[in-house]
Residue frames relative to the residue before (quaternion, step in Angstrom):
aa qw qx qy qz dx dy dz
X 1.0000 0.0000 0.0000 0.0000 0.00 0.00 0.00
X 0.2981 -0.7125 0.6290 -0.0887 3.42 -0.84 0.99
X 0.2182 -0.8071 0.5354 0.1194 4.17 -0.87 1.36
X 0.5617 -0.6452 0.4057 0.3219 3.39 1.16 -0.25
X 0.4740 0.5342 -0.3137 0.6257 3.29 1.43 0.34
X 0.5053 -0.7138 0.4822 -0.0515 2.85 -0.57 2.24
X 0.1144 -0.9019 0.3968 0.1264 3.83 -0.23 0.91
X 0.7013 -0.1584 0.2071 0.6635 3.03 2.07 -0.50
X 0.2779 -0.6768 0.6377 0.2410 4.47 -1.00 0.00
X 0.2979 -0.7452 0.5773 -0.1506 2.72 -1.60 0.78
X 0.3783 -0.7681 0.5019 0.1230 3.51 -0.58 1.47
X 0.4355 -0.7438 0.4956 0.1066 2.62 -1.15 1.38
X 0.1151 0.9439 -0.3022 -0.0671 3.88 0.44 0.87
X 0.7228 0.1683 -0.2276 0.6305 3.26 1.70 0.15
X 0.0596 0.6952 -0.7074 -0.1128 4.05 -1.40 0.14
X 0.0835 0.6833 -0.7149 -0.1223 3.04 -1.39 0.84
X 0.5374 -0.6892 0.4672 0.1340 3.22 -0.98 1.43
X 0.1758 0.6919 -0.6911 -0.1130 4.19 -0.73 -0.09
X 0.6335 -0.4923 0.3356 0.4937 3.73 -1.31 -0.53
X 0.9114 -0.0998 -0.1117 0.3833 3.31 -0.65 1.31
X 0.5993 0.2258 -0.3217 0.6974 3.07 1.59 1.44
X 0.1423 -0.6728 0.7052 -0.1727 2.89 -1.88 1.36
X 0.4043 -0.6988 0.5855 0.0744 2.83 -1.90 1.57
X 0.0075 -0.8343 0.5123 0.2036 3.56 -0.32 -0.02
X 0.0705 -0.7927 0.5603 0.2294 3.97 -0.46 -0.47
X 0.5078 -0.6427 0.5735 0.0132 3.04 -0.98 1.02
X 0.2525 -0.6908 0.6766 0.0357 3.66 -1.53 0.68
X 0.2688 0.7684 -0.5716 0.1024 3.99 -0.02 0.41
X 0.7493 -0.5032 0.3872 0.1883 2.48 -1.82 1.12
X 0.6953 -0.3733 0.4827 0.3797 3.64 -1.38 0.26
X 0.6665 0.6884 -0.0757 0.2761 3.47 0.94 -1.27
X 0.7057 0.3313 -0.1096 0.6166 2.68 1.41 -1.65
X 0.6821 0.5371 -0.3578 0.3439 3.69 0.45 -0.73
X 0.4233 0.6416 -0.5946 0.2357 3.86 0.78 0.19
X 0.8354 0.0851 -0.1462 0.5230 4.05 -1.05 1.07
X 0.4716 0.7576 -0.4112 0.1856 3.77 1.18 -0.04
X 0.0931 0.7290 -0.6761 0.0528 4.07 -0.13 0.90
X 0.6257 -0.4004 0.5561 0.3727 2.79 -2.09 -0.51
X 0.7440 0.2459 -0.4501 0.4283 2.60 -1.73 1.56
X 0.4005 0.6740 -0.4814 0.3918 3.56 1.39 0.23
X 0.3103 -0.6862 0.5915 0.2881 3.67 -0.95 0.15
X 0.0375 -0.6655 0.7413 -0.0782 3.97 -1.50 1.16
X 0.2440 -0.6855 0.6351 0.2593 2.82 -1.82 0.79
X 0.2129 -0.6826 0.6743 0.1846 3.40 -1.31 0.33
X 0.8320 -0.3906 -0.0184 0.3935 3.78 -0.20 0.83
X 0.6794 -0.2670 -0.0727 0.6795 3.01 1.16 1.77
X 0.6368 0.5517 -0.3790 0.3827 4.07 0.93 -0.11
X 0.5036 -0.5705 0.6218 0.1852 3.45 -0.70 1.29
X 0.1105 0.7259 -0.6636 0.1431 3.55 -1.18 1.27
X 0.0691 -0.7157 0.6735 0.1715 3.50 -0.76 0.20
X 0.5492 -0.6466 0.5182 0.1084 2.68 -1.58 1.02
X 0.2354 -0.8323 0.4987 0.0574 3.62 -1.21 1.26
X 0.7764 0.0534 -0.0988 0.6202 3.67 1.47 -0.22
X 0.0411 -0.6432 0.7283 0.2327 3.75 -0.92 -0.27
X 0.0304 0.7991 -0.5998 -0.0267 3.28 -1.65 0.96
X 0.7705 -0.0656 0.0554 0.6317 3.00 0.99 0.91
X 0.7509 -0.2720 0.1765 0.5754 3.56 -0.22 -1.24
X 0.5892 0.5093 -0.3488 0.5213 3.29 1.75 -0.56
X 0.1916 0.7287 -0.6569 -0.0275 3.24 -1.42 0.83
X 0.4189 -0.8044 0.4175 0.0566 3.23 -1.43 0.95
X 0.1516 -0.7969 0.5846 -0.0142 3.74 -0.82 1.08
X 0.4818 -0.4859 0.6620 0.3056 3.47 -1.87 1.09
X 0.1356 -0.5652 0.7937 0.1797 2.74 -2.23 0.63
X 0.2329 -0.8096 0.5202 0.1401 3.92 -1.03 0.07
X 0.6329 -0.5572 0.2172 0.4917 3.48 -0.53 0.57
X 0.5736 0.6250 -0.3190 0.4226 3.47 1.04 -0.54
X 0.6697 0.5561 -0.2117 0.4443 3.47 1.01 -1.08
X 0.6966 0.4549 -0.1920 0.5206 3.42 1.24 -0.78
X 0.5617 0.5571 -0.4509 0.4133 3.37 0.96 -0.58
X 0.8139 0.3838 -0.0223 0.4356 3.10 0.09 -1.62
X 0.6009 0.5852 -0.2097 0.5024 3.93 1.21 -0.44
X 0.3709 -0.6843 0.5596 0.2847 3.58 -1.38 0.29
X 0.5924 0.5990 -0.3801 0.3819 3.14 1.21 -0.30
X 0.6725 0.3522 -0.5357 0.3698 3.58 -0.09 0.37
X 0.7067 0.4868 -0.4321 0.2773 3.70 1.03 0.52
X 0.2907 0.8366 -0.3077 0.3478 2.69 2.27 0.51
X 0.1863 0.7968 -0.5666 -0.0966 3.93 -1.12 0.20
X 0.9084 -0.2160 0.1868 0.3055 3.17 -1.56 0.26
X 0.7874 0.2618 -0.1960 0.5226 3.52 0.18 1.10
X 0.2936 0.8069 -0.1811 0.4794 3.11 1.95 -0.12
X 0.0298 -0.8119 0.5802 0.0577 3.88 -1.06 0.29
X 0.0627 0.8895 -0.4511 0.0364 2.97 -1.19 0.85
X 0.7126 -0.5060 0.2596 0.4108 3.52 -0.52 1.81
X 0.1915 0.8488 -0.4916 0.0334 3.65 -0.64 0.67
X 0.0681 0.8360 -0.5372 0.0888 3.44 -0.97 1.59
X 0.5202 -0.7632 0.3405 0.1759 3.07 -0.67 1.03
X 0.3962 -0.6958 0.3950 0.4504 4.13 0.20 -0.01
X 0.6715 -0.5214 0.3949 0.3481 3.28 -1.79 1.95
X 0.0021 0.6105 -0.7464 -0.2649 3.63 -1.45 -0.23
X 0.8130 -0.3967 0.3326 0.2666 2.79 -1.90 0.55
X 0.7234 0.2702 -0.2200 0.5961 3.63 -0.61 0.81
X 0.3968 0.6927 -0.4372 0.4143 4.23 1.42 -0.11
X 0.3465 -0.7875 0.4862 0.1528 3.16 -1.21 1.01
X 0.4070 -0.7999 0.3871 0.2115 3.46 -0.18 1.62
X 0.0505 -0.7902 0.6075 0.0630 4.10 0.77 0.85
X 0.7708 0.2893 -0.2927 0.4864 3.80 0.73 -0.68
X 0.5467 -0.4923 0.4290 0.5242 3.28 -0.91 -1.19
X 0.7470 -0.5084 0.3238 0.2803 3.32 -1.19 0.30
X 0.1940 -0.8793 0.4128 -0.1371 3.69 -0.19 1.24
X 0.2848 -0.8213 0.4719 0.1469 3.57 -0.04 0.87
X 0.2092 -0.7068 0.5954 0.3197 3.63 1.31 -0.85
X 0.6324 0.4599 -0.5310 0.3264 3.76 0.43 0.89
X 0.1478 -0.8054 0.5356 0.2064 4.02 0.34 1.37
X 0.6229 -0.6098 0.4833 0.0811 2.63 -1.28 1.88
X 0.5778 -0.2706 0.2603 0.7247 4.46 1.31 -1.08
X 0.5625 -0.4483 0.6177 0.3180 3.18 -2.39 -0.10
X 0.1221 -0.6770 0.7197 0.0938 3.28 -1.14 0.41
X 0.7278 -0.4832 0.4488 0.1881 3.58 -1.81 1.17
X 0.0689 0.6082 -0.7357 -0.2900 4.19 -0.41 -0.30
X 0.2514 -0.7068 0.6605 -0.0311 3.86 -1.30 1.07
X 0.7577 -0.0117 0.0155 0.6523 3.51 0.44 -0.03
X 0.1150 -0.7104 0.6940 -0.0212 3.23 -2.13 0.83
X 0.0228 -0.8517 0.5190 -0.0685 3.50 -0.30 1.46
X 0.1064 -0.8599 0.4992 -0.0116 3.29 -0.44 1.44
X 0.0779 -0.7573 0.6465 0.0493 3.55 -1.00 0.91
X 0.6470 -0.4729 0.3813 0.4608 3.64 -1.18 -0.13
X 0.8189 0.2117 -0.1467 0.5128 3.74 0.37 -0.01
X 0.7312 0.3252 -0.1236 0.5868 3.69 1.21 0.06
X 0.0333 0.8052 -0.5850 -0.0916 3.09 -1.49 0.61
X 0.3324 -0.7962 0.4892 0.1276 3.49 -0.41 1.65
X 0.0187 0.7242 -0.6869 -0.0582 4.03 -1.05 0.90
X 0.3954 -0.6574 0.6357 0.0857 3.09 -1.83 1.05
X 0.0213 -0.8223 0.5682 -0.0245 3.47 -0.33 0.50
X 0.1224 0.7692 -0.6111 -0.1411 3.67 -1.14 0.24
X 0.4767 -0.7614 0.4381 -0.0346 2.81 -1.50 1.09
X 0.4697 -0.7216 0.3008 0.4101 3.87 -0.09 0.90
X 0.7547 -0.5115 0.1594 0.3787 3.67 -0.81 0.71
X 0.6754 0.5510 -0.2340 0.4306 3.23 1.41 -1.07
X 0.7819 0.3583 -0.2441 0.4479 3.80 0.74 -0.60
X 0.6257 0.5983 -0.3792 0.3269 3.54 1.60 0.15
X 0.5689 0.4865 -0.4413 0.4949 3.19 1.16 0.35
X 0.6105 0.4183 -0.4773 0.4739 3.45 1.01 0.88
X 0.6660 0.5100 -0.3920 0.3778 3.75 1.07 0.33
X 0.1626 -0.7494 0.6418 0.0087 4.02 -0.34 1.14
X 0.4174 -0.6558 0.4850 0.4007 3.17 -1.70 0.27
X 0.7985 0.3416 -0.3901 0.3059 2.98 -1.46 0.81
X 0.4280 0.7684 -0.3270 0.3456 3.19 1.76 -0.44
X 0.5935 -0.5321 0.5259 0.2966 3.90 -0.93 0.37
X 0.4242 0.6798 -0.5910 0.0927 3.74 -1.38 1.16
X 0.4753 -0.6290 0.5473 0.2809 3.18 -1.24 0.86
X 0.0033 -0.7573 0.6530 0.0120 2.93 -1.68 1.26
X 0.7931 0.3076 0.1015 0.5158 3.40 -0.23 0.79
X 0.3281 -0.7778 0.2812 0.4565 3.53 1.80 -0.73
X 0.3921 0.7279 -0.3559 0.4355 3.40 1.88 1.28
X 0.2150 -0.5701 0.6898 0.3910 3.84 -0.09 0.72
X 0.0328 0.5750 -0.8174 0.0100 3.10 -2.29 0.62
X 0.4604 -0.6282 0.6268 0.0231 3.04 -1.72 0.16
X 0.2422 -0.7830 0.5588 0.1264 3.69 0.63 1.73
X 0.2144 -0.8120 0.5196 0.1572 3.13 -1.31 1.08
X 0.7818 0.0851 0.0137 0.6175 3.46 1.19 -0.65
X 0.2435 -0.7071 0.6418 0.1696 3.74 -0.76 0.88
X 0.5532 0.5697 -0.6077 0.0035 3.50 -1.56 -0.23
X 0.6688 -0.6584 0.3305 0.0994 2.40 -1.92 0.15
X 0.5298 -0.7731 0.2041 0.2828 3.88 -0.24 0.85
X 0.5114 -0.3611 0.4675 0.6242 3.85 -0.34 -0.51
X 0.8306 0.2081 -0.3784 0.3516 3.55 -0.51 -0.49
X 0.5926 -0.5887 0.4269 0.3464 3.91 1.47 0.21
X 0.4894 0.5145 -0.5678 0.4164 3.70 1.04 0.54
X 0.6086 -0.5237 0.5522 0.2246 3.90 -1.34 0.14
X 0.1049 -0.7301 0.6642 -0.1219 3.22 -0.52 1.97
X 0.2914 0.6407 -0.7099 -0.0259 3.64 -1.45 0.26
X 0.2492 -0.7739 0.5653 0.1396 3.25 -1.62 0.74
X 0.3341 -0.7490 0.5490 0.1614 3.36 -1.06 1.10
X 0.1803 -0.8165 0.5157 0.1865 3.97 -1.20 0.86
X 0.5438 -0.6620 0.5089 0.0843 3.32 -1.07 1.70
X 0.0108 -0.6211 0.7681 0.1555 3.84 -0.74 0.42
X 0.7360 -0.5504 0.2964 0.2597 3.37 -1.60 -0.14
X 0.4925 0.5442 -0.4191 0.5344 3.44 1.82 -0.05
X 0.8478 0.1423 -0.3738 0.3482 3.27 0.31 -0.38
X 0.4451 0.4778 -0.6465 0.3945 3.65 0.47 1.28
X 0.4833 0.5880 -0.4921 0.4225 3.71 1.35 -0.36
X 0.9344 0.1224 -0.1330 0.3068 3.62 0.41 -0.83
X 0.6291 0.3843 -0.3277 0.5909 3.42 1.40 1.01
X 0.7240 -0.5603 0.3304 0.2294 3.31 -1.47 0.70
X 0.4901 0.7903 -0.3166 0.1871 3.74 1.72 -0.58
X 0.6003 0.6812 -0.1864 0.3752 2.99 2.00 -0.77
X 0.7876 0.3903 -0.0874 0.4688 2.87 1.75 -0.32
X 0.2269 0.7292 -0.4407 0.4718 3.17 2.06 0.79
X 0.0696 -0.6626 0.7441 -0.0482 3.64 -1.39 0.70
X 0.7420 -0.5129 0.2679 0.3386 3.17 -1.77 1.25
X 0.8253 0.3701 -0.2277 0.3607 3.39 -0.76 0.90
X 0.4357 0.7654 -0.2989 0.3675 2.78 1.36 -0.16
X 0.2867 -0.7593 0.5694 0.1304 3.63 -1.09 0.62
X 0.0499 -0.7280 0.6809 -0.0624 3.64 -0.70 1.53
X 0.2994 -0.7293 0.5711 0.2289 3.59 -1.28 0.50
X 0.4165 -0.7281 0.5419 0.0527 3.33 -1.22 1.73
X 0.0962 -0.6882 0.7190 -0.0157 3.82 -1.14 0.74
X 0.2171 -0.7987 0.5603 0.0334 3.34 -0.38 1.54
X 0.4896 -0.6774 0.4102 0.3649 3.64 -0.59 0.88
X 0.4807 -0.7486 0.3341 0.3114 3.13 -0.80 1.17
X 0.4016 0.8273 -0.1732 0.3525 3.81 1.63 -0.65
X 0.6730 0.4995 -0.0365 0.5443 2.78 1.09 -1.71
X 0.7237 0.4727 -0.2687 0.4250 2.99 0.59 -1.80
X 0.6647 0.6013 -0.1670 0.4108 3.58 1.05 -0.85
X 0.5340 0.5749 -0.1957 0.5883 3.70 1.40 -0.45
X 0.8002 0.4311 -0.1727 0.3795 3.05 0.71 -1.39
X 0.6400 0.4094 -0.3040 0.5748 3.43 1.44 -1.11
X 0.7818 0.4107 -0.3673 0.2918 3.69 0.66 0.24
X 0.6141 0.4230 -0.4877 0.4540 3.08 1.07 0.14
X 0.2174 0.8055 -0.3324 0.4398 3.56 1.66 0.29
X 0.8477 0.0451 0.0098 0.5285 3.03 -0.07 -1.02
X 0.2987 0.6372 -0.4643 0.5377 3.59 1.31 1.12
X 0.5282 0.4953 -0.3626 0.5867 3.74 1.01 -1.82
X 0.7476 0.4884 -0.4142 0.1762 3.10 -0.22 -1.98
X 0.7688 0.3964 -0.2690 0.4236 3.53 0.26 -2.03
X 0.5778 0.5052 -0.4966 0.4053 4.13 0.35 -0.76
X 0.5818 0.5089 -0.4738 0.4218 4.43 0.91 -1.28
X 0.8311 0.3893 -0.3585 0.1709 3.37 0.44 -1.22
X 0.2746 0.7169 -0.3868 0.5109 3.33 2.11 -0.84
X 0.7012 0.4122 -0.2590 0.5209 4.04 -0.18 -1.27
X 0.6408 0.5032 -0.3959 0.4237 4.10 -0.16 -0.70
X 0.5807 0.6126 -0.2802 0.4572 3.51 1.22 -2.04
């Protein structure tokens, strides 16, 4: 489990590439590497990895076809950064919300609003997972608890919502450096996502009761 509370980024310093899998290696800090072996569990911008060597500061992680599909990281390379959090332990203080490190799709950034102390992102989201984003509700962008500020909808009718940046967390994550178009990977709260498919399939079973 994983709080969404960025701990620090990470150079990207090696990829080796096979057919529908990929090594990557990692650079961490002094910071991150206290008790870190293989088989430990990292996020890499909200994606649950486990870790296959430590060599020093450089340590290396499988990607799987699954991970790439649905993940920004396979469009990552070498020189690259990427959001990095280590798994909660027991007795960890949950500053975000709880976070499974399984990204749920990628969502679009569509607009960038900049203010002196803030930085607003638009994002849209594919059709299926936007009826799981509310305002104010909890989501992971990127492998950052945030705090959706505003939902709507676009001209073509896909789900927009923008999330607001203070300056610590562009100090310690990569969002600050996202440009239109870009592709970030979204973890829908799992709560929500739950609520929603149940009161779903409440609507659903009472319409069909009503037809009967």
């Amino acid at each position: 489990m994983f709080t969404g509370i960025v701990q620090g980024t990470a150079e990207i310093v090696s990829v080796i590439d096979d057919e529908a899998f990929r090594t990557h290696v990692v650079r961490l800090d002094d910071s991150l590497l206290e008790g870190l072996k293989p088989g430990a569990s990292v996020s890499h911008n909200g994606v649950c990895l486990t870790v296959t060597s430590v060599d020093g500061n450089d340590v290396s992680f499988d990607l799987m076809r699954e991970t790439l599909r649905v993940s920004n990281l396979g469009a990552l390379g070498v020189g690259d950064r990427v959001n990095i959090e280590r798994a909660a332990r027991f007795g960890d203080e949950i500053g975000g919300h709880a976070m499974s490190g399984h990204v749920s799709c990628m969502a679009t950034l569509v607009e960038v609003n900049k203010t002196p102390n803030n930085l607003r992102l638009w994002f849209e989201v594919p059709d299926e997972q936007g009826r799981f984003v509310f305002d104010k509700g909890y989501i992971g962008v990127d492998g950052i608890s945030l705090t959706v500020g505003e939902v709507v909808a676009s001209k073509q009718g896909r789900i927009r919502f923008c999330v607001n940046l203070i300056p610590e967390t562009l100090q310690r994550t990569t969002l600050g450096d996202r440009r239109v178009n870009d592709h970030v990977n979204i973890e829908i709260d799992p709560q929500t996502q739950a609520v929603v498919e149940t009161v779903e399939r409440v609507l659903a079973s009472q319409r069909g009761m009503e037809r009967k």
